[in-house]
C-alpha positions in Angstrom: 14.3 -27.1 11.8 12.6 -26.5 8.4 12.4 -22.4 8.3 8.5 -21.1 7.8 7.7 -19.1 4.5 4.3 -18.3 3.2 2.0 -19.7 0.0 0.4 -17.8 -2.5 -2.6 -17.7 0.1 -0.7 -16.1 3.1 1.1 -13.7 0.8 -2.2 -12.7 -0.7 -3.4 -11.9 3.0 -0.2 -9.1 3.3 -1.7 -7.7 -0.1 -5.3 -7.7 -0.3 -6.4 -5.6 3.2 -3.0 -2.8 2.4 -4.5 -2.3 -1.6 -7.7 -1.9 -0.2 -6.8 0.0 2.8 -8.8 2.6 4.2 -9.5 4.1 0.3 -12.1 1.2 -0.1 -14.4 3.3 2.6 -13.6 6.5 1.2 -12.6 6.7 -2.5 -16.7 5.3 -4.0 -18.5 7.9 -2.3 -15.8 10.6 -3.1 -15.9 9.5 -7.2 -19.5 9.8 -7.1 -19.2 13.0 -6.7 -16.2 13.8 -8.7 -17.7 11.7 -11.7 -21.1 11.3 -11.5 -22.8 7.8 -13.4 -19.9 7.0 -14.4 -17.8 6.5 -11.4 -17.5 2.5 -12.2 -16.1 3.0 -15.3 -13.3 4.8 -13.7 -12.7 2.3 -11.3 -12.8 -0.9 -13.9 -10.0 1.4 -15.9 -8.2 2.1 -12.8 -8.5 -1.7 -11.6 -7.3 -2.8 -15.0 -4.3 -0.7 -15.1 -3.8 -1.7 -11.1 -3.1 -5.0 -12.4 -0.8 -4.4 -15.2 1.2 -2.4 -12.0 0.8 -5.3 -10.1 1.9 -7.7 -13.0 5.2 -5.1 -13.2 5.8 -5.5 -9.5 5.4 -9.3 -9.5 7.9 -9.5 -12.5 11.0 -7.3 -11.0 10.2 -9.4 -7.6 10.9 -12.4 -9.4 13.8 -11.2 -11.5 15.6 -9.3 -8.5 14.5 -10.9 -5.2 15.9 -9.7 -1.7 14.9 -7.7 1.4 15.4 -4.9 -0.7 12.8 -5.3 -3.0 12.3 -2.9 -5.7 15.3 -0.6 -4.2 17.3 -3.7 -5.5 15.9 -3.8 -9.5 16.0 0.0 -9.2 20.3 -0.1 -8.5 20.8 -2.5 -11.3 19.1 -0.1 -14.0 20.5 3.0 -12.3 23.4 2.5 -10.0 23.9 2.5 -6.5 22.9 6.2 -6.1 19.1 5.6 -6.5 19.1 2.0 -4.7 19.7 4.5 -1.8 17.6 7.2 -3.3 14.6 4.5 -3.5 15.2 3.2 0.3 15.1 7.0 1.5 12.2 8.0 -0.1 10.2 4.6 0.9 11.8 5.5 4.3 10.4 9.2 4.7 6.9 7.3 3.5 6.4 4.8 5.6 7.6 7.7 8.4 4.6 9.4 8.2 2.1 7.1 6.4 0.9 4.7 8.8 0.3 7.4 11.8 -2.3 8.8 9.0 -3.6 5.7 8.3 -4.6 4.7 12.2 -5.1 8.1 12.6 -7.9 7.7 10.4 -9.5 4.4 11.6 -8.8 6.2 15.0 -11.7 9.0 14.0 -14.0 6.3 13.0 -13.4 5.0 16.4 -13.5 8.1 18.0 -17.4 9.2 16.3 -18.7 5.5 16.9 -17.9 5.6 20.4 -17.7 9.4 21.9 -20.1 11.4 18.7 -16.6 13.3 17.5 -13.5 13.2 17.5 -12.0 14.1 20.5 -10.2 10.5 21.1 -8.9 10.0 17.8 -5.0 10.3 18.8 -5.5 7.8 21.7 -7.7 4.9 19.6 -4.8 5.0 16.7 -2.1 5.1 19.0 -3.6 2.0 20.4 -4.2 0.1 17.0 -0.3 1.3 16.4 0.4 -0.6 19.8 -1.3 -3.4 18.6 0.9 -3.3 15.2 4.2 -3.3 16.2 3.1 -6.8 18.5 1.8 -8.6 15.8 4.8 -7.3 13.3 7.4 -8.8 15.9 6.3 -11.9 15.5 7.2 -14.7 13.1 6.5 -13.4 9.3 3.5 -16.5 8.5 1.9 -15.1 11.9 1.7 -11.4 10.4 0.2 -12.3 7.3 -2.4 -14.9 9.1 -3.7 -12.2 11.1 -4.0 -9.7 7.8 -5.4 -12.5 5.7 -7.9 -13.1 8.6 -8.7 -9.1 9.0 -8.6 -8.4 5.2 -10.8 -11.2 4.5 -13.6 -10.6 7.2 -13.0 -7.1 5.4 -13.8 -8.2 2.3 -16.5 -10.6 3.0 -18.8 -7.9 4.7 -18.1 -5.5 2.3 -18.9 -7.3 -0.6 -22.6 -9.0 1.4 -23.4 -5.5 2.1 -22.7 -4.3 -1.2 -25.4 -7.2 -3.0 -27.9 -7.0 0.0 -28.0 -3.4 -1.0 -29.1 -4.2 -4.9 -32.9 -4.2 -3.6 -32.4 -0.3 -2.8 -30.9 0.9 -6.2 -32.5 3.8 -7.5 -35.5 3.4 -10.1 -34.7 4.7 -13.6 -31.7 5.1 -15.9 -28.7 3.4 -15.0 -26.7 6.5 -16.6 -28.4 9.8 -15.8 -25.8 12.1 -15.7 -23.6 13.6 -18.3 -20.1 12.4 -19.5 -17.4 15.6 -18.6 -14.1 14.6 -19.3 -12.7 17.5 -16.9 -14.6 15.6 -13.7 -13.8 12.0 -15.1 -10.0 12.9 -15.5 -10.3 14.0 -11.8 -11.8 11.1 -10.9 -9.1 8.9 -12.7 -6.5 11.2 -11.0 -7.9 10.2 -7.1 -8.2 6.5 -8.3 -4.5 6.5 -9.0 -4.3 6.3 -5.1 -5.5 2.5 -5.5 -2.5 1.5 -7.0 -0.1 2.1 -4.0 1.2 -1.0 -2.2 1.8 -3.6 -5.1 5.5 -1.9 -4.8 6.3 -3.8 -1.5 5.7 -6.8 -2.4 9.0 -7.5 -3.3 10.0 -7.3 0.2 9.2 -10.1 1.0 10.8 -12.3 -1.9 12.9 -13.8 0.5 10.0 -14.8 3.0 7.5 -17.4 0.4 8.5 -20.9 -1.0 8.9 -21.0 -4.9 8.5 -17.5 -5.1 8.0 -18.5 -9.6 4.5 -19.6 -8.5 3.8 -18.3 -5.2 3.9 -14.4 -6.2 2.2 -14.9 -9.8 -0.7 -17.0 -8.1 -0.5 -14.4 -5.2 -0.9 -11.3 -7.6 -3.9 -13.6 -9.2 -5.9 -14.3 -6.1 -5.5 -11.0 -5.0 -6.1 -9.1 -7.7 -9.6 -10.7 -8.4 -10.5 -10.1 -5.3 -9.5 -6.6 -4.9 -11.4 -6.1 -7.9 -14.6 -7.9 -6.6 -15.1 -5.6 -3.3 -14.0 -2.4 -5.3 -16.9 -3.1 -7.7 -19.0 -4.0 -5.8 -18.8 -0.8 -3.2 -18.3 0.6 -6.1 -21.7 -0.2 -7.7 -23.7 0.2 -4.4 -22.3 3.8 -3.9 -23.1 4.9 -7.1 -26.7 4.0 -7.8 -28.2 2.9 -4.1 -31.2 5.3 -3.3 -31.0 6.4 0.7 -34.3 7.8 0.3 -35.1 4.2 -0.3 -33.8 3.9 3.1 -35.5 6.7 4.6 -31.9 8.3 5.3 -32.0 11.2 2.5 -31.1 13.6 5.3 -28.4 11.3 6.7 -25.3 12.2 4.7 -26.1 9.7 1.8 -23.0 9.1 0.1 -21.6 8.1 3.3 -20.5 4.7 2.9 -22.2 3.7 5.9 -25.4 3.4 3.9 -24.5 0.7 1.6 -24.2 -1.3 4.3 -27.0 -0.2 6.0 -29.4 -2.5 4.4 -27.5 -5.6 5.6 -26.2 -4.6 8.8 -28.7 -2.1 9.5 -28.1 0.6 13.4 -24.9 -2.2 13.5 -23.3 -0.2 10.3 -21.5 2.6 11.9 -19.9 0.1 14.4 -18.8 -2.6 11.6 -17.8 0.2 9.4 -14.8 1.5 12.2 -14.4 -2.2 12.6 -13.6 -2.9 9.3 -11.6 0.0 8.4 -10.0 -0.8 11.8 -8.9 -4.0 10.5 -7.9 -2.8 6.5 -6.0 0.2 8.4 -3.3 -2.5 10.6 -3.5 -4.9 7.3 -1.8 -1.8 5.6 0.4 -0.9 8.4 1.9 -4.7 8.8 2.4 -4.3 5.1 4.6 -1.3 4.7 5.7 -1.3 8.2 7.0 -5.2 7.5 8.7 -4.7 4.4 10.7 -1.5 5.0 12.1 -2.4 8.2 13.1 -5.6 5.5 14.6 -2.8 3.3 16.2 -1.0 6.0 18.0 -4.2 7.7 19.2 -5.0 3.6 20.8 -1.7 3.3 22.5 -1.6 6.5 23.9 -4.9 5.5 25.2 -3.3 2.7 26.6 -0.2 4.5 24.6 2.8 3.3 22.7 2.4 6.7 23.2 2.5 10.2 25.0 -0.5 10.7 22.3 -1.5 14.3 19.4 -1.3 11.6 20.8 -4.8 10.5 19.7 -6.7 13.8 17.0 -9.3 13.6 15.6 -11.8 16.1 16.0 -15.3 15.7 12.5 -15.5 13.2 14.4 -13.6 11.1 12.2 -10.7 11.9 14.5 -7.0 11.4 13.4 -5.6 15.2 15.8 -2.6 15.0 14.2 -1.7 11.7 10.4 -2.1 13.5 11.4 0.3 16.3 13.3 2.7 14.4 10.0 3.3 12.7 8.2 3.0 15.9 10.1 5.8 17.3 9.4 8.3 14.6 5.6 7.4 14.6 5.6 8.3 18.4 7.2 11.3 17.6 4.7 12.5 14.7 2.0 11.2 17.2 2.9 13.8 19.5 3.2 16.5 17.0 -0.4 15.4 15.1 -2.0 15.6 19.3 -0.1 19.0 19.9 -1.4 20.8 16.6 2.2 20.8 15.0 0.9 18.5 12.2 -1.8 18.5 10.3 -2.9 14.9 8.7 -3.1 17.0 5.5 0.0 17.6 5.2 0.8 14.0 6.7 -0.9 12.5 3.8 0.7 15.0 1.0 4.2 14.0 2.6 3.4 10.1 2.5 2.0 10.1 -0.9 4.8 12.2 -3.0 7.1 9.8 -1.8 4.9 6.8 -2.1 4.9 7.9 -6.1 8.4 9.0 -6.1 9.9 5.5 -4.8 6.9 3.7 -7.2 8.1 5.8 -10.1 11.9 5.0 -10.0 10.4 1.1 -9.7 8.3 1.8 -13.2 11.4 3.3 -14.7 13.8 0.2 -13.4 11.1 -2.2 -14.8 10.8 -0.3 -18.2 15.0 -0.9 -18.8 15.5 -4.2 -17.5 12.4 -6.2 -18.6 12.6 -6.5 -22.3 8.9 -7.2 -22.6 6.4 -4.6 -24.8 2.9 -4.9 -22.4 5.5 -4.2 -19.2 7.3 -1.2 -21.1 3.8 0.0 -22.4 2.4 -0.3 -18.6 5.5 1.2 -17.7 4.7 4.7 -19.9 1.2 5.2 -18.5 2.4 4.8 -15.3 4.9 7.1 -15.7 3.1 9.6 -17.2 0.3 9.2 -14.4 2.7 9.6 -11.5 4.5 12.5 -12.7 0.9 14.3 -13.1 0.3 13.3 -9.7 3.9 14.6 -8.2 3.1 18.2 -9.7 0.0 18.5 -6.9 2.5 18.2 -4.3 3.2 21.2 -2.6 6.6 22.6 -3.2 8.4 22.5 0.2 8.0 18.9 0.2 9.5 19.2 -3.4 12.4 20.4 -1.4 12.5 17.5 0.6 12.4 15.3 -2.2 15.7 16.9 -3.7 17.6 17.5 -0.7 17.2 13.7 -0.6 18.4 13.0 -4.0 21.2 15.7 -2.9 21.9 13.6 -0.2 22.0 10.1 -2.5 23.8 11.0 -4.9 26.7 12.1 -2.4 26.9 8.7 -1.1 30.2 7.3 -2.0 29.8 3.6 -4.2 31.5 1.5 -1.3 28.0 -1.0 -1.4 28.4 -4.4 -0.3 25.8 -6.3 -2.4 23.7 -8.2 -0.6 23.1 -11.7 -2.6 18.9 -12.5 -3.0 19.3 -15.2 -6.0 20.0 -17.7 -3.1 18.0 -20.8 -3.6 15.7 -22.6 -1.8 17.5 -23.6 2.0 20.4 -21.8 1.0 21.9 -18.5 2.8 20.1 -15.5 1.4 22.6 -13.2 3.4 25.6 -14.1 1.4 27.6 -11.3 0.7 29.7 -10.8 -2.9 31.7 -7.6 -4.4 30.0 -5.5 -7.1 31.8 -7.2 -9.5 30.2 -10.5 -8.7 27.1 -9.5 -8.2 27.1 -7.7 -12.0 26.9 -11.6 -13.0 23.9 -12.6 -11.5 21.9 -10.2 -13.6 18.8 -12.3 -14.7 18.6 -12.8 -18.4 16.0 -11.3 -20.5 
């Protein structure tokens, strides 16, 4: 039977809902008021650089395909060591991440339906239920369903954004001065809208001539990503609520851009939509580190039960490993344990940390100027961004490069340069696999 793999289409629908995420309903109104007039600006610098990222992604995906995706580029610059270092901290990421994430879509729930948030635990526990369904099913059904959720998404934002134009405010475009203090700030929150290009290779192994599938993937989805952020963009910056008559209505909620299409139906379509961009980024990271987990227990450095899949090649043991840890920081976010502060200050250091050592993999094995230049400001960005993050989970972070580096180099190196129809899972020594290193 001919095995399913996704097109540039379906691939885009794994990518475009997880970039934009929930940060698409929070991040404008937030840079208005970091930045001022000239929030846009920020976000067409930040867009620009997202796709140079994405471009850097797309190119190790290609040159290093597998189930390990990044982690596997990352061991041939660096060793072994940080292969595992890379898995561990995606790992720790994607242990806390997506309980924040339906967490959140949970509160918009949670005001829509009760006026607080008194149910939020219960509604995201019930949009996690409804993720680890969908994610045990074939890998072309997952991305259908995100592609159909990240698309409605996408549509309505984007309808509500230009039926909005009509309320703009009257009079200068720019009224408010240029401080490079609050537009640095504002740059520094954007940065957040680059997470999630990282994973895509993950699922190398999944698409059909993955040397036009990704590229065109990366292409469709980057000019769309970059349509709804401008647009929401725009509309959050200069739309006038008192045009509206909501000036005493919270008016840099985003609710109010999309009041002029959707009208009393806004609040409603907003949790709806950041309902639906929440599970696209949950089937995203959820999908491909359960993929990275089942590739480095078939190399050893895991438990060897992380390896099992089902017969659509899905990696089940990897889903409900996670699963298990996301009941558990359910129950401690519901008991008062956690805090989804320090949830989200956990998920993002080591979101940066495992996209950093990517960057820094890309920069010494792709012998290409723009990806080595991209590489630097990156770099440079995430390390500003990983001294915010408070020092105990700085601790963390080392004990787990501690922990990495004490890993003895008995790997068995999973083969990912099978080609089409052939056995991705064939294994060969380290000294095979040092032959299979692309050229540059």
């Amino acid at each position: 039977m001919k095995e399913k793999k996704m097109g540039a289409w379906l691939l885009s629908g794994l990518i475009i809902g997880p970039i934009l995420g929930s940060g698409i309903i929070l991040l404008p109104p937030m840079i208005v008021q970091t930045t001022g007039d000239y929030a846009l600006l920020a976000w067409v610098m930040i867009l620009g650089l997202g796709f140079l990222f994405a471009r850097l992604f797309g190119r190790l995906s290609l040159a290093y395909p597998g189930d390990a995706g990044a982690a596997l580029a990352v061991e041939h610059a660096f060793g072994p060591r940080f292969r595992q270092l890379s898995a561990l901290y995606l790992l720790s990421a994607i242990g806390v991440g997506p309980v924040v994430v339906l967490h959140t879509a949970g509160e918009f729930f949670s005001v829509w339906i009760h006026g607080d948030l008194s149910g939020s635990i219960w509604y995201g526990l019930l949009l996690w239920i409804g993720c680890i369904l969908i994610l045990f099913g074939h890998i072309t059904f997952v991305s259908k369903i995100s592609l159909v959720l990240s698309s409605a998404a996408a549509l309505i934002l984007v309808c509500g954004s230009w039926a909005a134009i009509p309320y703009f405010r009257k009079g200068d475009w720019i009224a408010t001065p240029f401080e490079w203090g609050s537009f640095g700030s504002g740059l520094l929150l954007l940065f957040w809208a680059l997470a999630g290009w990282e994973i895509i290779g993950n699922y190398s192994n999944e698409v059909r001539n993955r040397e036009k599938t990704i590229p065109r993937a990366i292409l469709i989805s980057t000019l769309i990503i970059a349509l709804v952020s401008l647009s929401v963009a725009a509309s959050a910056q200069w739309i006038d609520p008192a045009r509206l008559h909501l000036a005493e209505k919270q008016p840099l909620l985003l609710t109010v851009v999309l009041y002029p299409l959707l009208g009393p139906a806004a609040m409603p379509l907003l949790s709806t939509i950041t309902a639906g961009l929440c599970i696209s980024t949950v089937l995203l990271v959820m999908g491909g580190t359960s993929r990275l987990m089942a590739s480095q227990a078939e190399q050893g450095t895991f438990p060897q039960f992380l390896a099992r899949r089902n017969r659509r090649n899905v990696p089940i043991a990897g889903i409900a490993f996670l699963g298990c840890i996301h009941l558990a920081v359910f129950a401690a976010l519901g008991m008062g344990w956690l805090q989804p502060q320090s949830l989200v200050a956990i998920a993002n250091s080591f979101f940066i940390g495992n996209a950093l050592l990517g960057v820094l993999a890309a920069a010494r094995l792709i012998r290409d100027w723009k990806i080595r230049c991209t590489a630097a400001i990156l770099t440079v960005g995430f390390f500003l961004l990983l001294l915010q993050i408070p020092w105990w989970v700085w601790i963390w972070m080392l004990a787990l490069a501690w922990l990495a580096w004490k890993q003895q180099g008995k790997y068995r190196v999973v083969s990912t340069n099978a080609q089409p129809g052939g056995n991705p899972s064939q294994k060969l020594t380290p000294a095979d696999a040092s032959h299979q290193l692309p050229a540059h």
